[in-house]
C-alpha positions in Angstrom: 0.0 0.0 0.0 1.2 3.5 -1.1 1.1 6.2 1.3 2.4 9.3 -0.8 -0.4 11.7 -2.2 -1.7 11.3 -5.6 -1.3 14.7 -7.4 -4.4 14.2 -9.8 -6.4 13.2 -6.9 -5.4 16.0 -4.8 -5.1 19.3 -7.4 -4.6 19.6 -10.7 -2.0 18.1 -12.6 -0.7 19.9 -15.5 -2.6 18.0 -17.9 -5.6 19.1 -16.6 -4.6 22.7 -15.7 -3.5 22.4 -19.6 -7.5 21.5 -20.3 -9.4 23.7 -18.1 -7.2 27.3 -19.0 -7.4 26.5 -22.6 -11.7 25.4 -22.2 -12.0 28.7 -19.8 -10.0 31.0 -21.9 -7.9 32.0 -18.9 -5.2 30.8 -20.8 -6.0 33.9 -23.4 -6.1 36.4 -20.4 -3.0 35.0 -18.7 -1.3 36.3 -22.3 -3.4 39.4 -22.5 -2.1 40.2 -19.0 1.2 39.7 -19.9 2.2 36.9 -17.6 4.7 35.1 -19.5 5.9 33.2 -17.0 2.2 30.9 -16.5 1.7 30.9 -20.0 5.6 28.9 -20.0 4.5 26.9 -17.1 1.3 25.9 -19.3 3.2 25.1 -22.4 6.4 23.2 -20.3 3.1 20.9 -18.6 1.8 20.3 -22.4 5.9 18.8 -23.3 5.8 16.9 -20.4 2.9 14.8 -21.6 5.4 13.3 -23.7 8.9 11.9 -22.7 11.8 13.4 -24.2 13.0 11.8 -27.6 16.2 12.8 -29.3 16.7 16.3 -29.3 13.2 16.9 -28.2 12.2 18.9 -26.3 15.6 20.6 -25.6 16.1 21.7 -29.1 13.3 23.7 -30.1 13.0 25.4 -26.4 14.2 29.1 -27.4 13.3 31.2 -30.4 15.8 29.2 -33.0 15.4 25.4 -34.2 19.2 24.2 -35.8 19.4 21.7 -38.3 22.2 20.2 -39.5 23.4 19.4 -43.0 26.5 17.0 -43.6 27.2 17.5 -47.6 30.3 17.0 -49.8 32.4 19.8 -49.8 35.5 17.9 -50.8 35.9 15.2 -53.2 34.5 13.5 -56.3 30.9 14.5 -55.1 32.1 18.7 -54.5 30.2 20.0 -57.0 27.1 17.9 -56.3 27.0 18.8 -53.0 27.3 22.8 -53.6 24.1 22.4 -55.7 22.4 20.5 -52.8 23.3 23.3 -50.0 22.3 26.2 -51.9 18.8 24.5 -52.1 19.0 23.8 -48.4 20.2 27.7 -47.8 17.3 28.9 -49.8 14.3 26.8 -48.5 15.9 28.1 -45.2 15.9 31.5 -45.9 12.2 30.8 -47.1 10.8 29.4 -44.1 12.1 31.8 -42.4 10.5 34.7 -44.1 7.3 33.5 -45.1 8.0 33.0 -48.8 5.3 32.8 -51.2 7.1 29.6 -53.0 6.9 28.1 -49.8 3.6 28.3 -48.7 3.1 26.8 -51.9 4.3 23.7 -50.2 3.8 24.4 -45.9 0.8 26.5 -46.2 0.6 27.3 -42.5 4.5 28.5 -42.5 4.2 32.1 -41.7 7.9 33.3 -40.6 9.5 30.6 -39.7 8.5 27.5 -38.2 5.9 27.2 -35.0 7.0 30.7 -34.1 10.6 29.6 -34.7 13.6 30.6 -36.8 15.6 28.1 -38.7 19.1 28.0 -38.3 21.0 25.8 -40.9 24.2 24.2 -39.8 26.4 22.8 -42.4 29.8 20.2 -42.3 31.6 18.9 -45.1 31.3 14.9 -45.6 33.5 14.3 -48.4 30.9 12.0 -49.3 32.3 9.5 -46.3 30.2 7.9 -44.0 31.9 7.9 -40.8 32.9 11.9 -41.4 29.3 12.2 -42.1 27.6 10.5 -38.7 30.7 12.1 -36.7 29.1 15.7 -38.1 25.8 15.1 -37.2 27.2 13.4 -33.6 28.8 16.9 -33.4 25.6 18.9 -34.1 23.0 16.7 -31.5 25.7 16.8 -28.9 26.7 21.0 -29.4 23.7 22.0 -30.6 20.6 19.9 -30.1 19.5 19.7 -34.7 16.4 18.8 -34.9 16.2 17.5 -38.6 19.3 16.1 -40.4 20.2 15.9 -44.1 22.8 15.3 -45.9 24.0 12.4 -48.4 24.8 12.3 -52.1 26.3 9.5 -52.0 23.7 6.5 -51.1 26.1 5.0 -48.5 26.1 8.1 -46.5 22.2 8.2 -46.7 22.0 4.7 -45.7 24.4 5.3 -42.7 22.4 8.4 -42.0 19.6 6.9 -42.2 20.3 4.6 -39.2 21.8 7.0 -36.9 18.6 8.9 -37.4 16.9 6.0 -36.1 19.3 5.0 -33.1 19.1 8.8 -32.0 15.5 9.4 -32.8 16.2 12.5 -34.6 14.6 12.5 -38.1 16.7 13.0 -41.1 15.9 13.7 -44.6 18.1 12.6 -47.5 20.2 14.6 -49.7 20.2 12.8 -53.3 20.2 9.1 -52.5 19.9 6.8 -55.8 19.9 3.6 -54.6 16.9 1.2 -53.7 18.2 0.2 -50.1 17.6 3.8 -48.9 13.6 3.2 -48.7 14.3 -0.6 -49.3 16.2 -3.0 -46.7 17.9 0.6 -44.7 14.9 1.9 -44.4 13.9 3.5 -40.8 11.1 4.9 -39.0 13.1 8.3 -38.7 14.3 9.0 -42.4 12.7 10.0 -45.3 13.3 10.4 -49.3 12.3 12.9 -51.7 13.8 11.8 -55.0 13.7 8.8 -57.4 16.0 6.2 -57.5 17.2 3.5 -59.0 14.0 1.0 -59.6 12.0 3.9 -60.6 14.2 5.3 -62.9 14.9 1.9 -64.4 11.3 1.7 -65.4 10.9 5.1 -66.8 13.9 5.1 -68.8 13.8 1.4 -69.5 10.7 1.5 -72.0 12.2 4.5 -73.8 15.8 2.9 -74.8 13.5 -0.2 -76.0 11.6 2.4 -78.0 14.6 4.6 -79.4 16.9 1.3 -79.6 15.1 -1.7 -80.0 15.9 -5.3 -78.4 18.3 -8.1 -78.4 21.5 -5.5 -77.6 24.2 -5.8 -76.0 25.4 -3.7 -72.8 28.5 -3.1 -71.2 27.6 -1.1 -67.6 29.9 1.2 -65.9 28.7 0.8 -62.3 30.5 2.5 -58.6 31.0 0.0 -56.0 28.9 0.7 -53.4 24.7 0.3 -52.5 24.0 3.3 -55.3 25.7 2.0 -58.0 25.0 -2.0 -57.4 21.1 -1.1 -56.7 20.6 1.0 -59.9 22.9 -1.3 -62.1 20.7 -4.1 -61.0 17.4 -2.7 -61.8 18.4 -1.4 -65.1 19.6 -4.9 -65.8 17.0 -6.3 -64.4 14.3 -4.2 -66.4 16.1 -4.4 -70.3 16.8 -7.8 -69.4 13.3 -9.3 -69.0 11.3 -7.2 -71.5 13.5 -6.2 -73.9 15.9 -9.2 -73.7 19.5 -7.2 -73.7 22.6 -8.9 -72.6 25.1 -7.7 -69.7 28.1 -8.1 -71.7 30.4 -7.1 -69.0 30.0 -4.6 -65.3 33.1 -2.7 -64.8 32.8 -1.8 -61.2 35.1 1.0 -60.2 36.0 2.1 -56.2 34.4 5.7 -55.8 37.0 8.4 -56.0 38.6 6.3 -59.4 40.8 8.7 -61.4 42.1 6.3 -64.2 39.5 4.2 -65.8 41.6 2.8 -68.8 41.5 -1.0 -67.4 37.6 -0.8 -67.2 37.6 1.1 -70.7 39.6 -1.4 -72.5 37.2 -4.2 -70.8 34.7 -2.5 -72.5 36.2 -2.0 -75.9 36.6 -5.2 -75.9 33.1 -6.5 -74.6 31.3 -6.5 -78.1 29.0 -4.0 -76.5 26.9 -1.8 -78.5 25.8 0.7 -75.7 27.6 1.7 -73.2 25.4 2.2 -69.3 27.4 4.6 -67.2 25.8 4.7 -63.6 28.7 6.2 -62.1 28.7 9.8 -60.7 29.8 13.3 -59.9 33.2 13.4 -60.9 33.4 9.9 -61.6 30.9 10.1 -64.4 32.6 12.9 -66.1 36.3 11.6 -65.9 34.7 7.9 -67.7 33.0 9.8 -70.3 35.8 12.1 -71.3 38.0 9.2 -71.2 35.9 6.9 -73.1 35.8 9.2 -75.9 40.0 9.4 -75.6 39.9 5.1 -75.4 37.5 5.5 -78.8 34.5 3.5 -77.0 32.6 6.7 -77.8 30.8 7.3 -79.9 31.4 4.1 -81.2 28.8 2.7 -79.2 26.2 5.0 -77.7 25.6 6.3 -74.7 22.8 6.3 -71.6 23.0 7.8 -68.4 20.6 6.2 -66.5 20.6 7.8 -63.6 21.3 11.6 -64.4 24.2 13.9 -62.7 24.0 17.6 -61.4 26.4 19.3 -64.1 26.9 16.4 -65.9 27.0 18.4 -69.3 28.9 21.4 -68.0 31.6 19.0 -66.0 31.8 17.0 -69.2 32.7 19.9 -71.5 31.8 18.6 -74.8 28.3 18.8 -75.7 28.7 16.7 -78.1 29.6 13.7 -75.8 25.7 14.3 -74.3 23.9 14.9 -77.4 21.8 12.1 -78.1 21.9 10.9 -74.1 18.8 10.0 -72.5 18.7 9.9 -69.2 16.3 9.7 -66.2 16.3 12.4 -63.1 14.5 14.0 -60.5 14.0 17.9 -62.1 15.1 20.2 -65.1 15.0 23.7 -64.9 13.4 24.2 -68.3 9.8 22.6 -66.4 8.9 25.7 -65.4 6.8 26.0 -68.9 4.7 23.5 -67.2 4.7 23.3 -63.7 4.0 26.8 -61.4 6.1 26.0 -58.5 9.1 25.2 -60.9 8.8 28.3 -62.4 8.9 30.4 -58.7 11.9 28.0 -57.6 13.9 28.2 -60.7 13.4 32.4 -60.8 14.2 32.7 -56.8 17.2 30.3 -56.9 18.6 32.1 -60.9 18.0 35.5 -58.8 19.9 34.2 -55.5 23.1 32.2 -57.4 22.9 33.9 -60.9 23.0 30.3 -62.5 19.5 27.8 -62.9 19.0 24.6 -60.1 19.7 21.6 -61.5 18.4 18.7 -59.9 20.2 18.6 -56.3 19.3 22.0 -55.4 15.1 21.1 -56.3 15.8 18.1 -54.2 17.5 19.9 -51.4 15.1 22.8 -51.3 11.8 20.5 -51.7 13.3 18.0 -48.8 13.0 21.3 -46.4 9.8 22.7 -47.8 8.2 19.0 -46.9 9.7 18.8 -43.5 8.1 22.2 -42.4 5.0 21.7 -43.9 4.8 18.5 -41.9 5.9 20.1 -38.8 3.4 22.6 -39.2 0.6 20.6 -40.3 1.6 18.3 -36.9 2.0 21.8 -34.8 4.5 20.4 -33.0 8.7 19.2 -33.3 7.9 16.5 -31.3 9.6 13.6 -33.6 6.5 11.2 -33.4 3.8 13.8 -33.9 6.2 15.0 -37.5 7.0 11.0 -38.5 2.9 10.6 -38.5 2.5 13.6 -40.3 4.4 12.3 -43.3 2.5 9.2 -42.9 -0.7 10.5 -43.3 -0.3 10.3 -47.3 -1.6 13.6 -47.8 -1.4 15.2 -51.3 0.5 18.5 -51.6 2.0 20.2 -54.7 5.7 20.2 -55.5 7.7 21.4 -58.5 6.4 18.3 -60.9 3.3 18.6 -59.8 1.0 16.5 -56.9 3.4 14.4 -54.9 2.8 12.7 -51.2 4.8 10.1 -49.1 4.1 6.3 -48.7 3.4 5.4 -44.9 5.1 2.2 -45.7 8.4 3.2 -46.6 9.1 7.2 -46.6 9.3 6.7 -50.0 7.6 10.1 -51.9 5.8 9.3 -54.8 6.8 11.5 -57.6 7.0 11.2 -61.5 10.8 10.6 -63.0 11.6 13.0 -65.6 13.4 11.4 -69.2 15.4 14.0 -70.8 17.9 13.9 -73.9 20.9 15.5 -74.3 20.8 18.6 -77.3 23.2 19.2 -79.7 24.7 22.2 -79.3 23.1 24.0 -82.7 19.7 23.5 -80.6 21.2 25.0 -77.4 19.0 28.0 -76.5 20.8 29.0 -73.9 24.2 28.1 -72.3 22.5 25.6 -69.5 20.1 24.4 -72.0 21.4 21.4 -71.9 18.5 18.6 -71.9 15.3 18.4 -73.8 12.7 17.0 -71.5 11.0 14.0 -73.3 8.5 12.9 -71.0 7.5 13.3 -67.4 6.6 9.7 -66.1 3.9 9.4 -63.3 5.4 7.7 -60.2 3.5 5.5 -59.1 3.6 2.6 -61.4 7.4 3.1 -61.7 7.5 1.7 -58.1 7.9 -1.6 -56.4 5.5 -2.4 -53.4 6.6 -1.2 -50.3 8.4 -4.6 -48.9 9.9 -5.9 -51.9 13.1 -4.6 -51.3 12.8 -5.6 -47.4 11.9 -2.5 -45.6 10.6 -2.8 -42.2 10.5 0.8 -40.5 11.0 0.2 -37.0 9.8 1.7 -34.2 8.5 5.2 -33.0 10.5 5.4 -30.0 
């Protein structure tokens, strides 16, 4: 038998002070009379309802919310990653002043977030998973982010992805290509934006059937690691069974490869009449220049299947793109059809004096989702936001209607097919690709367990 008091028994607790101020509207006069302190007690009760989690409730107690960004500063994914944290800057600087753009997106964002600025942080990864986690360890521990991002390269999403999970602090991926992300690394506490490699197999797939025919052969050019295995797979996988290609040979390069004359001359060598280049940021460029130099282009032709951020500019030669279909997440020139891409692509031209390409949509649109989820949910509590995105609501985005599966984090978006111009039918000096087609996502997907994803838990 207990002999202490029973504080609900005996007085209010502060869940029911909580109740009866807000049902009596002396809440409203404890504000009108200025009594701050109260109102704080009232609002502390309503966060201790709910046990802290993460960050929360110790990083959105004063007037400024942190988040923290861990992108590739360094290394072959620099110039990717510059793209991705301008987006990032911008959606801040939005949120923060009530953009019209914005509210496009988070309709009940006013100036900034719950009465809160945002304050992005930002590290450089190098594109390295440990460097990344040890950033964001850095940022939870010195400055209590509530919302991590980062990536661009799918093995630091994937590590991301489950540090988000063991520290219950959500985290939103930077570009992420490969199917593990929402697939067998998926977590309760991450979320994804931007296609990836199953859906842009089968949106690009039936095109290169269409342009090329089938029965061809295919040499693949693929990094080694979960992007470049994932997407190399379900290209294979797709031209394989309904157009019946043949893998002649997958060179499978480390990331960071300067010197790609033993894969190239595996490749001249293969028989292969196209040549599949899933490698990326610098990595693409230096195996495109070099298989022109080697003479394996434009003797066979070439398909980017999974499309690069400055691909065409890195590469230098228009010539080398012309002709190049691809699959990816944005081009600039869909602002002839889609609103919001128009507003994002004349904010960020008027901001950085160049147009996005497709990491800085992905970047900016990763940001605009999180707030509008936060202030949909009205609150940072992690659980309240995570349930939020599971809700499957509809909302408008830069290619038009978009909303998350609740079984994955996966958003469901259309893939975009483009083709490289010749330089004759340039209009402009970034009009680069001339968009073919914008695929509707949802077909282009697998169900939500085929690639083993299991969330986990809450908290």
């Amino acid at each position: 038998m207990t002999t202490g008091k029973n504080p609900s028994s005996h007085g209010l607790s502060r869940r029911r002070l909580l109740r009866q101020a807000v049902a009596s509207g002396a809440g409203l006069g404890v504000l009108s009379a200025g009594v701050a302190g109260r109102f704080q007690f009232i609002t502390a009760a309503a966060a201790d309802d709910k046990p802290p989690i993460g960050t929360w409730p110790a990083g959105s107690e004063g007037g400024t919310v942190n988040v923290g960004a861990a992108v590739p500063r360094t290394g072959t994914y620099a110039v990717q990653g510059e793209d991705e944290l301008k987006g990032w800057q911008l959606a801040v600087e939005h949120i923060n002043n009530g953009d019209p753009l914005l509210q496009k997106i988070a309709p009940k964002v006013t100036k900034g977030l719950l009465g809160k600025q945002v304050n992005l942080l930002v590290a450089d990864s190098g594109a390295k998973p440990n460097d990344a986690v040890q950033a964001e360890q850095k940022f939870i521990t010195d400055n209590k982010v509530i919302l991590m991002t980062g990536s661009t390269s799918s093995a630091v999403a994937v590590a991301l992805n489950h540090f988000a999970q063991r520290e219950h602090v959500l985290y939103v991926t930077g570009i992420s290509g490969s199917n593990d992300t929402t697939g067998k690394d998926c977590v309760r506490y991450g979320f994804r934006q931007n296609f990836y490699g199953e859906t842009a197999a089968n949106a690009i797939g039936p095109v290169l059937l269409k342009a090329f025919g089938k029965d061809k052969k295919a040499a693949f050019m693929t990094p080694d690691y979960t992007y470049g295995h994932t997407v190399t797979k379900s290209v294979n996988d797709y031209l394989t069974k309904n157009g019946n290609w043949t893998q002649v040979t997958n060179q499978v390069s480390p990331l960071g490869t300067q010197d790609f004359s033993q894969y190239l001359t595996n490749i001249a060598n293969s028989g292969a009449e196209y040549l599949i280049n899933v490698n990326w940021g610098r990595d693409a460029v230096l195996s495109i220049q070099q298989a022109k130099q080697f003479g394996v282009l434009p003797k066979m032709t070439l398909v980017v299947p999974y499309q690069i951020p400055f691909l065409a500019k890195e590469v230098g030669n228009q010539e080398l793109i012309a002709g190049v279909y691809a699959a990816t997440d944005f081009w600039w020139t869909l602002e002839d059809k889609y609103p919001l891409a128009k507003m994002f692509v004349d904010a960020f031209q008027k901001k950085y004096n160049y147009r996005p390409e497709w990491g800085a949509e992905n970047a900016y649109m990763s940001f605009a989702i999180w707030a509008r989820m936060v202030s949909e949910a009205g609150s940072f509590y992690p659980p309240d936001v995570i349930k939020q995105f599971e809700k499957g609501e509809t909302f408008d985005s830069m290619v038009g209607e978009v909303r998350f599966r609740a079984a994955d984090h996966q958003l469901v978006r259309p893939v975009i097919i483009v083709r490289g111009k010749k330089q004759s039918d340039m209009k402009n000096p970034e009009d680069y690709w001339e968009v073919l087609e914008v695929v509707p996502g949802e077909p282009l997907m697998q169900k939500p367990d085929a690639f083993g994803c299991n969330l986990g838990d809450y908290v």
